[in-house]
N, C-alpha and C positions, 0 to 999 in steps of 0.2 A: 432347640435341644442342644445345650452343651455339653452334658456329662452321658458318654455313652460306648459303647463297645462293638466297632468294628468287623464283621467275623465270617471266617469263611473254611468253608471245607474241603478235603477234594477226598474222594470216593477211588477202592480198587476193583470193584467189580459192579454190578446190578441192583446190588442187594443195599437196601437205605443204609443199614446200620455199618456197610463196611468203610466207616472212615478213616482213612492211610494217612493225613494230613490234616493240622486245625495254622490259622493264622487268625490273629485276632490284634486290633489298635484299637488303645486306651486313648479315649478323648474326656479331659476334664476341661470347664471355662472354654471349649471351642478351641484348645491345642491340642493339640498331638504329644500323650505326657509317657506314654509306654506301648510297646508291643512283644509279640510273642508267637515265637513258632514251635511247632515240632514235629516231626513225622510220629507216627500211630502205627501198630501192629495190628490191620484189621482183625474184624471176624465177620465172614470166615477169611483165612490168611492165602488168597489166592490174587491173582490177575485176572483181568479179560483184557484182550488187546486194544479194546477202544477206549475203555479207561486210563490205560498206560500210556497211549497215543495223545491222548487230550493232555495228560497230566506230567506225560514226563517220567515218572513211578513205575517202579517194579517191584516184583516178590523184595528181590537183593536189598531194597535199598531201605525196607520195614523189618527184614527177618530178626534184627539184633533192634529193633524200636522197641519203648515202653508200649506198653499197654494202655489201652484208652482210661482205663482207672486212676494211672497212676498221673497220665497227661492230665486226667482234669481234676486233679487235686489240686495241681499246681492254676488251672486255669478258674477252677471254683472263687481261688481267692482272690486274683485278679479280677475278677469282675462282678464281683461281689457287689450287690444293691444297686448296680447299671442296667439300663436297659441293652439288650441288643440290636446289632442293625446286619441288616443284612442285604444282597443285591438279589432279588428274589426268593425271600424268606420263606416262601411255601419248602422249595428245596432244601435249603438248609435247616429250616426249624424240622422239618419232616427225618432229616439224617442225624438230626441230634435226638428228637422223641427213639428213633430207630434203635440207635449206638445205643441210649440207655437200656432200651429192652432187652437188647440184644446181652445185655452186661450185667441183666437183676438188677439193675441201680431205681431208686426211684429219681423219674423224673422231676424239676422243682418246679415248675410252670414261668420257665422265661419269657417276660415279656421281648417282641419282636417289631421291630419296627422295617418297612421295604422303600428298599431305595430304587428299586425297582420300579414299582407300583409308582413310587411320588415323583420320578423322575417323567415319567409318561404324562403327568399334569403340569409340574413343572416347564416341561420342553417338548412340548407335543408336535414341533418344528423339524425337532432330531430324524433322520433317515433313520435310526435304529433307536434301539434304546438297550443295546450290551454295555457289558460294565467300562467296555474300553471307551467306546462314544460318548458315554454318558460324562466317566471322568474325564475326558480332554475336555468337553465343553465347562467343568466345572476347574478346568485349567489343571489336570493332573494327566500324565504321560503313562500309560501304564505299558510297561517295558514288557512283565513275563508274564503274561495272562495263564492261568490256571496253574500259578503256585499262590497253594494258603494267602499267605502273609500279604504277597502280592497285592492279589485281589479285596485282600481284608484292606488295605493301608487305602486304596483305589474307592475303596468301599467308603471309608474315612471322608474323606475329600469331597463325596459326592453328598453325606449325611452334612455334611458340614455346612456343605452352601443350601442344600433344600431343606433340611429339617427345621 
């Protein structure tokens, strides 16, 4: 697979649909041709501490954020006719059917591809198989694990060499 989209979310509380952050790389011909971040103004617009803990994120740092609407206007066209990929898709396909519910939108049925999943066949050698381990072995460093973009780009890297 060459032409594909990278994408990862991070969550402010429990709830699938409260997505605070998207990070998402554009892979055309097997490069790296664009990426994309932004923070999101959940809903509902709260914290839990383990979520903030994991991610870094607080109320502060969404309260003056677009709204998931307006973020995926801009994200709709970006990836427009790509497949997505993701490091355990169950999660993140699930926080994205969520966020649209949660927003009246209808959902469009993106296709999902896991790197997750293919990396456990792939490297069934691996002591682990998180997105950190997984991308070192496919030769990528991932510095800030559970920011967006991060993990999207980390995501990238790992679709690149196994898909």
């Amino acid at each position: 697979m060459k032409d594909f989209v990278a994408i990862d979310f991070e969550a402010a509380n429990h709830e699938c649909g409260s997505i605070c952050s998207v990070g998402i790389v554009i892979v055309r011909d097997g490069v790296i041709a664009d990426s994309f971040y932004s923070l999101i103004q959940p809903r509902p617009n709260y914290y839990n501490y383990w979520h903030s803990k994991i991610s870094g994120l607080r109320q502060q740092d969404t309260d003056c954020a677009p709204s998931f609407e307006e973020v995926w206007t801009k994200v709709s066209r970006l990836i427009e006719g790509l497949p997505l990929v993701a490091h355990d898709k169950h999660i993140d396909e699930l926080r994205l059917r969520a966020v649209f519910r949660a927003h009246g939108m209808e959902y469009p049925g993106y296709k999902f591809y896991d790197t997750l999943e293919t990396s456990r066949q792939s490297f069934p050698d691996l002591p682990n198989h998180k997105l950190s381990t997984v991308a070192a072995r496919c030769g990528y460093t991932l510095t800030e694990e559970h920011n967006a973009l991060c993990d999207a780009m980390a995501c990238a890297w790992i679709a690149r060499e196994i898909l």
